[in-house]
ZALUMZA-448289 format. One record per residue (C-alpha): residue number from 1; residue in three letters; x, y, z. Coordinates in steps of 0.001 Angstrom, whole numbers, plus 500000, padded with zeros to 6 digits. Each point is the difference from the previous one (the first is absolute). Example, Ala and Ser with C-alpha at 12.3 -4.5 7.8 and 13.67 -1.06 7.14 Angstrom:
2
    n  res       X       Y       Z
    1  ALA  512300  495500  507800
    2  SER  501370  503440  499340
This chain:
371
    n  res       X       Y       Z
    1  UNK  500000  500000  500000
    2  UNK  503026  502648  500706
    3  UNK  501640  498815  497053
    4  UNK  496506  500759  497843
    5  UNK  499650  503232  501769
    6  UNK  503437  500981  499578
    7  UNK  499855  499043  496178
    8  UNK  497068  502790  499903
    9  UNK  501765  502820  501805
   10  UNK  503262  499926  497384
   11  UNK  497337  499876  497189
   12  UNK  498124  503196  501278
   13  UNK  503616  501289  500109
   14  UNK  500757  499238  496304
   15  UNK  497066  501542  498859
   16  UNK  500308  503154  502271
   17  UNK  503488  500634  498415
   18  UNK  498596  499162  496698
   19  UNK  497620  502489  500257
   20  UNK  502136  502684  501034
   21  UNK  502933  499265  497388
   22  UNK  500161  502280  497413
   23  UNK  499708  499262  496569
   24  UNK  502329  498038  498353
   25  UNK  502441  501944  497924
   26  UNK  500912  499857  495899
   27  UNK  502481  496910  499232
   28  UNK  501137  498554  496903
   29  UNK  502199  497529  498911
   30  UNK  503434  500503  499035
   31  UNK  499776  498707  496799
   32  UNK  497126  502838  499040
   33  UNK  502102  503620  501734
   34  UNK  503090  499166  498261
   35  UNK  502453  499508  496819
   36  UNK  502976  497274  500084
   37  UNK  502949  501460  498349
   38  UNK  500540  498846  496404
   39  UNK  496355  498746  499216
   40  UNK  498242  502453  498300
   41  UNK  499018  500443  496540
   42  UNK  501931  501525  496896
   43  UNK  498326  502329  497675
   44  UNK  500399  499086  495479
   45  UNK  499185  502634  497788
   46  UNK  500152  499489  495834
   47  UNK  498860  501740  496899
   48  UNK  497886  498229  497626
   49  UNK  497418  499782  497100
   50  UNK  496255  499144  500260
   51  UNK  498307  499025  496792
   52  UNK  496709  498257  499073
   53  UNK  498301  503123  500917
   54  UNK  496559  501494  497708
   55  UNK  501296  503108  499225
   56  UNK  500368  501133  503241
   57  UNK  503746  500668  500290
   58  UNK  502586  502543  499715
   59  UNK  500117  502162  496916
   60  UNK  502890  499212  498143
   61  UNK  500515  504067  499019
   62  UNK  499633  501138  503861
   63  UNK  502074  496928  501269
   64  UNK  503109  499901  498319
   65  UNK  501447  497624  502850
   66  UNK  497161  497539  498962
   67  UNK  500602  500390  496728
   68  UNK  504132  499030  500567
   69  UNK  499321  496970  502077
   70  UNK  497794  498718  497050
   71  UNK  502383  500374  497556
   72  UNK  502326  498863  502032
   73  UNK  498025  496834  501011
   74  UNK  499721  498840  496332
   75  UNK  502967  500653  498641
   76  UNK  501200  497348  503166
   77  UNK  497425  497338  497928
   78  UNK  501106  501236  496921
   79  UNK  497435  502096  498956
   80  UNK  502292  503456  497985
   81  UNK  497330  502669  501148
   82  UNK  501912  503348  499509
   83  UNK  498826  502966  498230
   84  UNK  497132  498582  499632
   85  UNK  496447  501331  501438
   86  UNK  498370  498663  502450
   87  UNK  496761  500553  501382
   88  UNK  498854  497771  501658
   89  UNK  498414  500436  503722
   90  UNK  500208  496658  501520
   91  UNK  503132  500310  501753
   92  UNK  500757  501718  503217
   93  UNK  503270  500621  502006
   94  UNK  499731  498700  503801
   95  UNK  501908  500053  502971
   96  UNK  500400  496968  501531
   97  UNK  500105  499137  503883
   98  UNK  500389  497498  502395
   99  UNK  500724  498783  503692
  100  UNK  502369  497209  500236
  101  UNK  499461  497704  502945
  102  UNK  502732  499029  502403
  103  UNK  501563  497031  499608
  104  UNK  498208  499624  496344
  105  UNK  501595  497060  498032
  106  UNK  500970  499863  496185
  107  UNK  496857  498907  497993
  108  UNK  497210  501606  502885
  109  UNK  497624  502075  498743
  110  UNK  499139  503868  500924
  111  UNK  496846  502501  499345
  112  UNK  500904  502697  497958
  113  UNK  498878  503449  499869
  114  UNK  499389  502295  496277
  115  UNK  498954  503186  499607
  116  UNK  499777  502115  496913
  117  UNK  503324  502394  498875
  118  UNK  498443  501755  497448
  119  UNK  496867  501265  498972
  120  UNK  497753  496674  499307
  121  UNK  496460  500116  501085
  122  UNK  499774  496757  501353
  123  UNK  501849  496631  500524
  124  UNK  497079  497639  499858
  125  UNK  500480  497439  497933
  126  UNK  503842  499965  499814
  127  UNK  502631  497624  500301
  128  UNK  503689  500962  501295
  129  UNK  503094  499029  498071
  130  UNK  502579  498489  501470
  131  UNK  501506  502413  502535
  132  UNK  502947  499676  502025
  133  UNK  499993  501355  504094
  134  UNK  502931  501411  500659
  135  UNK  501243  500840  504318
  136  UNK  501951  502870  501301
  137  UNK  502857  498919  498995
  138  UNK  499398  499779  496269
  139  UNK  499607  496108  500007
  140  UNK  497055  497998  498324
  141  UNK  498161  498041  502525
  142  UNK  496994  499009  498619
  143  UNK  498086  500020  496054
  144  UNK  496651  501018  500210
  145  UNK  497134  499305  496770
  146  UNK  496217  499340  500081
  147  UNK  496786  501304  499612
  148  UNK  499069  503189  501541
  149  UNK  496993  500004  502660
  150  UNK  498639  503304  500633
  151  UNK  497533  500877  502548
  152  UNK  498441  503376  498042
  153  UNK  498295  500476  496526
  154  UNK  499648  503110  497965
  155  UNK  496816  500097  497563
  156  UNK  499834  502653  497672
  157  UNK  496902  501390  497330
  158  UNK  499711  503052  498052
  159  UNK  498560  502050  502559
  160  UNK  500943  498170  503456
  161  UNK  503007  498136  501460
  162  UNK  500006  497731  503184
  163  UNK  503181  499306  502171
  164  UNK  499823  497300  502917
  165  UNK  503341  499733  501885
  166  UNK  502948  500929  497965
  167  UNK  500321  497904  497467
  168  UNK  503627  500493  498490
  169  UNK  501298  497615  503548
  170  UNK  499404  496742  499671
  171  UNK  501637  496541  502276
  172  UNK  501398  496792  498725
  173  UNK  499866  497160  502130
  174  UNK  502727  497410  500315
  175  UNK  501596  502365  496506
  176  UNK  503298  500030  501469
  177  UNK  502756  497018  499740
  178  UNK  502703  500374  502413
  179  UNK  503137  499668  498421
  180  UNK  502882  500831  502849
  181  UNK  500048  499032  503648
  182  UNK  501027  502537  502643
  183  UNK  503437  498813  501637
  184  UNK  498775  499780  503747
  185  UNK  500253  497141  502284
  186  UNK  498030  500919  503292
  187  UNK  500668  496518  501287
  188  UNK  504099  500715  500179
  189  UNK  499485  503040  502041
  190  UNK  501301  500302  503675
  191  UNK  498075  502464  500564
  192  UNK  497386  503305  498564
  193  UNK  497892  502251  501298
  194  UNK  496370  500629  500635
  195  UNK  498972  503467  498806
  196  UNK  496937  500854  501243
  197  UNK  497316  501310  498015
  198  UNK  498465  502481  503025
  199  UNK  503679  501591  501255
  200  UNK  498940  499849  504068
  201  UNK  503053  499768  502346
  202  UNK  496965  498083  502324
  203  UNK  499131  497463  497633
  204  UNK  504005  499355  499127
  205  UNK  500478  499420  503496
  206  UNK  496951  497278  500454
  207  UNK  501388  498463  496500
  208  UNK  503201  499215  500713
  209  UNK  498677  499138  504045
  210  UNK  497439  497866  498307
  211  UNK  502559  497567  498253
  212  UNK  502251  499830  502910
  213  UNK  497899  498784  502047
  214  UNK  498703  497406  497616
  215  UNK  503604  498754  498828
  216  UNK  501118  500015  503377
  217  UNK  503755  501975  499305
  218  UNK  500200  504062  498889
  219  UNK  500265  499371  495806
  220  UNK  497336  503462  499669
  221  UNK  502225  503359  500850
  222  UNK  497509  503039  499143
  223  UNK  502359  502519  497856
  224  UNK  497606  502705  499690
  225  UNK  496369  501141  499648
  226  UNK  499763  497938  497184
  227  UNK  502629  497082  499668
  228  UNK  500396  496930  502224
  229  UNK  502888  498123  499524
  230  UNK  499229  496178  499684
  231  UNK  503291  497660  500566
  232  UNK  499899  496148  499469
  233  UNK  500262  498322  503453
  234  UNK  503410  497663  500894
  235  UNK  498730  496312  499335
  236  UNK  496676  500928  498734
  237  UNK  498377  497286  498383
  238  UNK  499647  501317  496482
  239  UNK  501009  503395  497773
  240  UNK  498659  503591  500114
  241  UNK  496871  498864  498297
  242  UNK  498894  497814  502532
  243  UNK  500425  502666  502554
  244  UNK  498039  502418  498198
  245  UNK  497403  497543  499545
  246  UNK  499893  498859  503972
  247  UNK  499841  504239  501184
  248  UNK  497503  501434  497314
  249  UNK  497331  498427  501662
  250  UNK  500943  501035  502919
  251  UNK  496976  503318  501242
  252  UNK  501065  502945  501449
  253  UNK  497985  503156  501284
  254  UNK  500961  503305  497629
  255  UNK  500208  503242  500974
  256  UNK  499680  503103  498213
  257  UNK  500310  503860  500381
  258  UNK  497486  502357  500449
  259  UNK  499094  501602  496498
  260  UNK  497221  501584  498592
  261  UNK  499632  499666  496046
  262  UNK  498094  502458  497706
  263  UNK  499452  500578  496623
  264  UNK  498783  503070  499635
  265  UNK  498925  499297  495884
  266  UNK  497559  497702  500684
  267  UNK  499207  500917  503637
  268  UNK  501256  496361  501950
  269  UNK  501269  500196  503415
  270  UNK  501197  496787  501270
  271  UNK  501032  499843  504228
  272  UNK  502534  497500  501685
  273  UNK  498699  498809  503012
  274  UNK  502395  501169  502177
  275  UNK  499085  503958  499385
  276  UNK  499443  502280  503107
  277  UNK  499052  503306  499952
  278  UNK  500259  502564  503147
  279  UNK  496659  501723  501502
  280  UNK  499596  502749  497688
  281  UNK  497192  502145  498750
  282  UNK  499094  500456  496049
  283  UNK  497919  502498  498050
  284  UNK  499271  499509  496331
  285  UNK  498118  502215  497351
  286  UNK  498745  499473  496732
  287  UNK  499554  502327  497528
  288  UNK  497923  499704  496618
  289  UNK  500122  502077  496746
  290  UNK  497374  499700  497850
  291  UNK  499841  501882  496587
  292  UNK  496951  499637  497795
  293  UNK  500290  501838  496159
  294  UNK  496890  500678  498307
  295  UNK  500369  502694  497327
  296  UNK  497095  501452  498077
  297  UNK  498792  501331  497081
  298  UNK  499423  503477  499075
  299  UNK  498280  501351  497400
  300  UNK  500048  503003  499129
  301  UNK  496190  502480  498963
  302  UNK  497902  499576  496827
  303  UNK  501165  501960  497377
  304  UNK  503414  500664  501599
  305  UNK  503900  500057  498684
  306  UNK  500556  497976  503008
  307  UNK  501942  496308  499967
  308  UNK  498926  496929  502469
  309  UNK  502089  499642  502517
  310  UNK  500942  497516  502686
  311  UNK  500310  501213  503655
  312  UNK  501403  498331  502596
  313  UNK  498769  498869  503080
  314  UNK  501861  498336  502695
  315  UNK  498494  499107  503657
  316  UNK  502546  499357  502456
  317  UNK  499500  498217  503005
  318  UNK  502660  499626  503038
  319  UNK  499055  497798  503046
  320  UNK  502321  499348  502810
  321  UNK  499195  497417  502623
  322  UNK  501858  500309  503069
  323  UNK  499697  497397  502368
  324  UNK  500891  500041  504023
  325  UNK  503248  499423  501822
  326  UNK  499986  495944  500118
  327  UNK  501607  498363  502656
  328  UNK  501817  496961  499248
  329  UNK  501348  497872  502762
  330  UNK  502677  498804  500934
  331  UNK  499841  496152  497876
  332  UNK  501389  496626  501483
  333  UNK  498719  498318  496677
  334  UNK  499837  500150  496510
  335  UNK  496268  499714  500315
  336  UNK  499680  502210  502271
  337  UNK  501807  502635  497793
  338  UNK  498436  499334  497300
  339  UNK  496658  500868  501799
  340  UNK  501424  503355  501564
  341  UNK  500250  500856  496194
  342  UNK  497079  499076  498755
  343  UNK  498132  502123  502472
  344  UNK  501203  502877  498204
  345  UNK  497527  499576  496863
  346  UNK  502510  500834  497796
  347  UNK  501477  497917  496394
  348  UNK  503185  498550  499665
  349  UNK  501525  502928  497585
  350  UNK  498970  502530  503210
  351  UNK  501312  496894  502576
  352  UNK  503300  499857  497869
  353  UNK  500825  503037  501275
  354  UNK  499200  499999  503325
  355  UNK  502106  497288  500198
  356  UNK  502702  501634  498749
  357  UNK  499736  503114  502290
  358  UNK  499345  497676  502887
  359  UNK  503715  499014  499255
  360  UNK  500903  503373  500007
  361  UNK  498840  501001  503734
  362  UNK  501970  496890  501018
  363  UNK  496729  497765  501041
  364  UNK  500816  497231  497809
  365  UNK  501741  497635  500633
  366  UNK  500699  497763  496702
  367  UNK  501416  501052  496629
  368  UNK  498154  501483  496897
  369  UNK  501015  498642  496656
  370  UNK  498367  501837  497109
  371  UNK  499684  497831  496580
């Protein structure tokens, strides 16, 4: 019976402290807040020719580029083109792009990118020539060819055109053929670094914590805000990718500064949750302009030398709207912020820039970046 009894009395206790926890805070994996050093991907860029098209590419006379790379082109498959006039407007020039993967291997296959170069109307319908992707440093990595898949269409009449999406972009999926392997061998490494995608001396801290605690010896020294050093462990059963693949499971709670983002184009104000703002007290007015033109006609008497004339008339209307000194407390939580704000009545443009003077006075206490 005091066994029973006792069982109760530390499961009211577990459910008091439950209760009275507070919320559990942001965590992540490893694996999903940061990059490994040396895997990332490589960007391919070419020039090439799209043909196939109905009449719907560049014009020869305005694309002289174009009108090169065709002559060019068949004189390669022995076609003698020069001096000779061509008009045709099924060709277009395109610029060619692709990603390539990490660790791709000869014979994989990419999605390529096209878009238009000169002044063609449309790509629907096209097929893309044989085009190789060169990298940064001038090498050819992959070919690309295939046909074009665009997600817009352009229909013209003789007195009305229609334009969905932009047509002269178009994808080609699986177009490219690798052709050259990047020189990396992740497995030989001793060691690399984790760069994290959210720099937060915090976070680098619990990272490189985190994995110590889990392999059992210090292999995760954090470097800065945004590197952690990863070592491979003496006698560790296995290489560098193993150990990457035991820690990036591994969940950690983030941490971030306080910053307040706005856009002031499009109005967006976006809050961390860690924003505080002092006690202080906020007035706000608005002021509207409105100007109405409606000229009229005069004419002048019967039987006069007089001309019709237009007048002018303008009515002009000014309103300003002020509104009280708010009060807005002294917040504890985003919420609760957010709520002080709100009571204001005023839109985000106005709210934009209380913010900002808010910042000003020294009441704020987080960090305003304007997009």
């Amino acid at each position: 019976m005091a066994f029973w009894v006792s069982k109760c009395i530390v499961a009211m206790v577990v459910t008091a402290i439950a209760m009275i926890a507070p919320a559990e805070a942001a965590t992540a994996r490893i694996k999903d807040i940061v990059n490994i050093e040396g895997v990332r991907d490589n960007q391919l860029v070419g020039y090439g020719l799209v043909v196939g098209l109905n009449g719907t590419g560049d014009g020869l006379n305005n694309s002289p580029f174009t009108r090169q790379s065709l002559q060019a082109m068949l004189e390669r498959l022995g076609v003698n083109t020069r001096g000779e006039n061509m008009r045709t407007g099924n060709v277009a020039a395109v610029m060619v792009t692709a990603n390539l993967p990490a660790f791709s291997t000869q014979g994989s296959r990419l999605d390529v990118n096209v878009a238009s170069l000169g002044d063609a109307s449309s790509l629907q319908g096209g097929t893309l020539l044989v085009t190789p992707l060169l990298g940064a440093d001038g090498e050819v990595y992959a070919i690309a060819q295939g046909d074009v898949t665009i997600n817009g269409f352009k229909a013209t009449g003789d007195a009305a055109t229609v334009v969905s999406g932009v047509p002269t972009t178009g994808r080609i999926s699986s177009g490219g053929l690798i052709e050259r392997e990047i020189g990396f061998k992740l497995g030989a490494q001793r060691s690399l670094r984790l760069a994290l995608k959210n720099p937060d001396f915090t976070t680098a801290r619990r990272v490189a914590l985190s994995i110590n605690d889990f392999i059992g010896v210090p292999c995760a020294t954090p470097e800065d805000s945004a590197t952690v050093e990863l070592s491979l462990p003496q006698n560790f059963n296995g290489n560098i990718v193993d150990l990457i693949t035991d820690v990036e499971q591994l969940v950690i709670e983030t941490d971030q500064p306080a910053k307040i983002v706005v856009d002031e184009n499009s109005g967006i104000i976006v809050m961390g949750k860690d924003v505080r703002v002092s006690t202080v007290a906020v007035a706000q007015s608005n002021l509207t302009v409105t100007i109405a033109e409606s000229p009229q006609v005069s004419q002048p008497p019967p039987l006069s030398n007089g001309d019709t004339t237009t007048v002018p008339r303008t009515d002009l209307n000014v309103n300003v709207v002020n509104s009280d000194l708010a009060l807005v407390k002294e917040s504890v939580s985003l919420q609760e912020l957010v709520d002080g704000l709100n009571a204001l009545g005023i839109s985000p443009r106005d709210l934009i820039a209380i913010l900002q003077a808010i910042k000003a006075s020294g009441a704020l206490q987080a960090d305003i970046e304007v997009l």
